[in-house]
C-alpha positions as CSV (number, residue, x, y, z in Angstrom):
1,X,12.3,28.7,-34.8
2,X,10.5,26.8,-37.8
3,X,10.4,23.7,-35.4
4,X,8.7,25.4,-32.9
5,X,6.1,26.8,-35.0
6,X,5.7,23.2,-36.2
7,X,4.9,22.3,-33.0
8,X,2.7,24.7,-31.9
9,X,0.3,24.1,-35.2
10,X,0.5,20.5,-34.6
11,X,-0.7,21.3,-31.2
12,X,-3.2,23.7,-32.3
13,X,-4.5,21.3,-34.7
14,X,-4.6,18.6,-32.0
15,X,-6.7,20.8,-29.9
16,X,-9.0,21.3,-32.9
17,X,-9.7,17.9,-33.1
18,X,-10.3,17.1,-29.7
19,X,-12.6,19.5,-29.6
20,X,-14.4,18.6,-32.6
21,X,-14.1,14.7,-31.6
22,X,-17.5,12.8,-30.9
23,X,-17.7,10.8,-27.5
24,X,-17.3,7.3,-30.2
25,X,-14.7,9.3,-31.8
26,X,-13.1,9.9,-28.8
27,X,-13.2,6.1,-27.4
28,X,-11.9,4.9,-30.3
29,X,-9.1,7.4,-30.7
30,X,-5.6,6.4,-29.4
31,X,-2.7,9.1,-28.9
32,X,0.3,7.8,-29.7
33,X,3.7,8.9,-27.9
34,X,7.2,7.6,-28.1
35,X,9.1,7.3,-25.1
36,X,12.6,5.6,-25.0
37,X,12.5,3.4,-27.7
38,X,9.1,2.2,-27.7
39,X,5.9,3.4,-28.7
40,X,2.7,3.8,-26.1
41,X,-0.9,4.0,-26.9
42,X,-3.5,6.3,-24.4
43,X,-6.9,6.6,-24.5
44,X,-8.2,9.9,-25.2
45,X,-9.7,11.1,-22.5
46,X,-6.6,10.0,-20.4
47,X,-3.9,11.6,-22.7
48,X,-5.2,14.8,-21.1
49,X,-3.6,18.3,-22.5
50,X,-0.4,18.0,-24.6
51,X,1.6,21.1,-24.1
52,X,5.9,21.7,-25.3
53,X,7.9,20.8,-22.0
54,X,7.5,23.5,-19.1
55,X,10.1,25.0,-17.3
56,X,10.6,22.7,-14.3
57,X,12.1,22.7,-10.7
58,X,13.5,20.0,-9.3
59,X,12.7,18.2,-6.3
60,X,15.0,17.0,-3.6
61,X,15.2,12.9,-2.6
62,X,13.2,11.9,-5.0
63,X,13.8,9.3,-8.0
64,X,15.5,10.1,-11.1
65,X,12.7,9.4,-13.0
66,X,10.3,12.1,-11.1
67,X,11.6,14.9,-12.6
68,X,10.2,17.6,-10.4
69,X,7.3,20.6,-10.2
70,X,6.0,22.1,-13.3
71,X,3.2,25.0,-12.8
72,X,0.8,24.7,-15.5
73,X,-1.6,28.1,-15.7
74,X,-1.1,28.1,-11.8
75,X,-1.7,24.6,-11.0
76,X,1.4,22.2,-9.8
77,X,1.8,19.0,-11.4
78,X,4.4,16.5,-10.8
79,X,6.9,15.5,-14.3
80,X,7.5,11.8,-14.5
81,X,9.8,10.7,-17.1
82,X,7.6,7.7,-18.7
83,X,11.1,6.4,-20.3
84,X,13.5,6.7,-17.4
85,X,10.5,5.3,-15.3
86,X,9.9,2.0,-17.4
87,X,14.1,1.8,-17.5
88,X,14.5,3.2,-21.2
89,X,16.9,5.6,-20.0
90,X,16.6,9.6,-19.8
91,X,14.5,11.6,-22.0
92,X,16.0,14.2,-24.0
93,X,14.6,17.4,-23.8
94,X,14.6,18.6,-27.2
95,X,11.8,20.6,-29.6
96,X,9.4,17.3,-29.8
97,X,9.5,16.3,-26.3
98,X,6.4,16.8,-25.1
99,X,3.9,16.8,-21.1
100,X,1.1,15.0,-21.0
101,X,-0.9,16.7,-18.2
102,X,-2.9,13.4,-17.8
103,X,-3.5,13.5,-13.9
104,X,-5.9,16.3,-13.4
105,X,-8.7,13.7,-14.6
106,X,-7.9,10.7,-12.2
107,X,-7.6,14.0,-9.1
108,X,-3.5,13.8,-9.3
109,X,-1.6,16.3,-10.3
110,X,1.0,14.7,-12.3
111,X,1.7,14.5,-15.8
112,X,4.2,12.5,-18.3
113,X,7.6,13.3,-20.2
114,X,8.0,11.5,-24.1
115,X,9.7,11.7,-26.4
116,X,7.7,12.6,-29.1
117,X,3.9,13.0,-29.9
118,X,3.2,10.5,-32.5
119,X,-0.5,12.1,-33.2
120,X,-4.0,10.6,-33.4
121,X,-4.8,7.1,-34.4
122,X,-8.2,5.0,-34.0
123,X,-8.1,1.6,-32.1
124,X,-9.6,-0.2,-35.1
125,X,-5.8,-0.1,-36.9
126,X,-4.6,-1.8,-34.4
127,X,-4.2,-5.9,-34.2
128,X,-2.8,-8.0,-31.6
129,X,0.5,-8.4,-31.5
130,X,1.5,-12.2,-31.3
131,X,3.8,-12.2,-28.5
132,X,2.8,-9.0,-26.7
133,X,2.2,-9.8,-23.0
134,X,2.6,-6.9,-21.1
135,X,5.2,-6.8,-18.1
136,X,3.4,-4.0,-15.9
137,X,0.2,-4.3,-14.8
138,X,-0.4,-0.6,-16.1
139,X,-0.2,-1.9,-19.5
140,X,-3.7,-3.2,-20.9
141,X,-2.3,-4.8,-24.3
142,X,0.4,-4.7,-26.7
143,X,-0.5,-4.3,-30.3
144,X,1.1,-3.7,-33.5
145,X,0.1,-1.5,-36.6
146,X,0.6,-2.4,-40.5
147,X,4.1,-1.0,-40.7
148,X,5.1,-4.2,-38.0
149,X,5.5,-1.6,-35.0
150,X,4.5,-2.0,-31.4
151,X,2.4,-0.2,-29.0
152,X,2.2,-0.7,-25.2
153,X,-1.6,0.9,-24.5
154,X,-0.9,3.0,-21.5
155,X,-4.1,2.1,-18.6
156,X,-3.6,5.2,-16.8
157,X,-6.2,4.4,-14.1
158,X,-3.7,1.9,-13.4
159,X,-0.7,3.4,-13.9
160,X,-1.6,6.3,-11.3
161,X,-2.2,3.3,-8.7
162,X,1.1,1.5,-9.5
163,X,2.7,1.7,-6.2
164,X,6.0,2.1,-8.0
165,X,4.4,5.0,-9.8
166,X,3.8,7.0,-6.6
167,X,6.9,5.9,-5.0
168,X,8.5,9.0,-5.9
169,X,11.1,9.4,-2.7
170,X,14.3,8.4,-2.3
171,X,16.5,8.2,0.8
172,X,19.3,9.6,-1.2
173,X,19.5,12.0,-3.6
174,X,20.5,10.5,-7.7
């Protein structure tokens, strides 16, 4: 139970600052996630809410990776896996996996399984990183931190247009 609560204040806490960001503040401020084995950057204002995994249904014919209908306070978003989506393999659920309801603000209702929610980090600690090009178009950089770690910034405009992204059906089930 301690983990939970851990969660929840860090999500409390997360909410607190959001709310108490500036609009430079904001701009500047990355959220970093983990998903698979890599670590992913999104802006703010596209990280939209960050909420402990909802109870889900499942979805006939579509890809693994989609993995089905959450309602969140009576609205129906769609749960991709962003790990089993970029080929990491299947995210565990487990008390730091976390849904990013990051849709609602592009007019889609869909939202993203990690991992783990890393926390808050401004652009400005961030350097280039020397041999980070980015294989999807979605991606708007690579860049690494002082400890040596890389970060794929997430451009979620982009991302939501992927046509692999809304590809979601299947002709057989997986």
């Amino acid at each position: 139970m301690a983990r939970h609560t851990g969660l929840r204040e860090f999500q409390e806490s997360l909410a607190r600052r959001l709310a108490n960001a500036s609009a430079h503040d904001t701009e500047r401020s990355r959220l970093c996630v983990e998903a698979g084995d890599q670590y992913w950057l999104l802006r703010l204002p596209d990280a939209g809410e960050v909420m402990p995994v909802p109870w889900l249904c499942r979805v006939p014919l579509t890809r693994r990776w989609y993995n089905g209908v959450v309602n969140v306070r009576g609205s129906l978003l769609g749960m991709v896996d962003l790990a089993d989506f970029c080929g990491l393999g299947v995210t565990p659920r487990t008390a730091e996996s976390a849904f990013l309801a990051c849709g609602p603000r592009y007019g889609l209702n869909v939202g993203l399984l990690v991992r783990k929610v890393i926390g808050l980090r401004n652009a400005d600690e961030f350097k280039p990183a020397p041999d980070g090009v980015p294989a999807q178009t979605w991606v708007a950089g690579v860049v690494g931190d002082h400890e040596g770690r890389e970060y794929r910034e997430i451009n979620m405009a982009h991302l939501l247009r992927d046509s692999a992204f809304v590809d979601i059906g299947t002709a057989t089930a997986r």
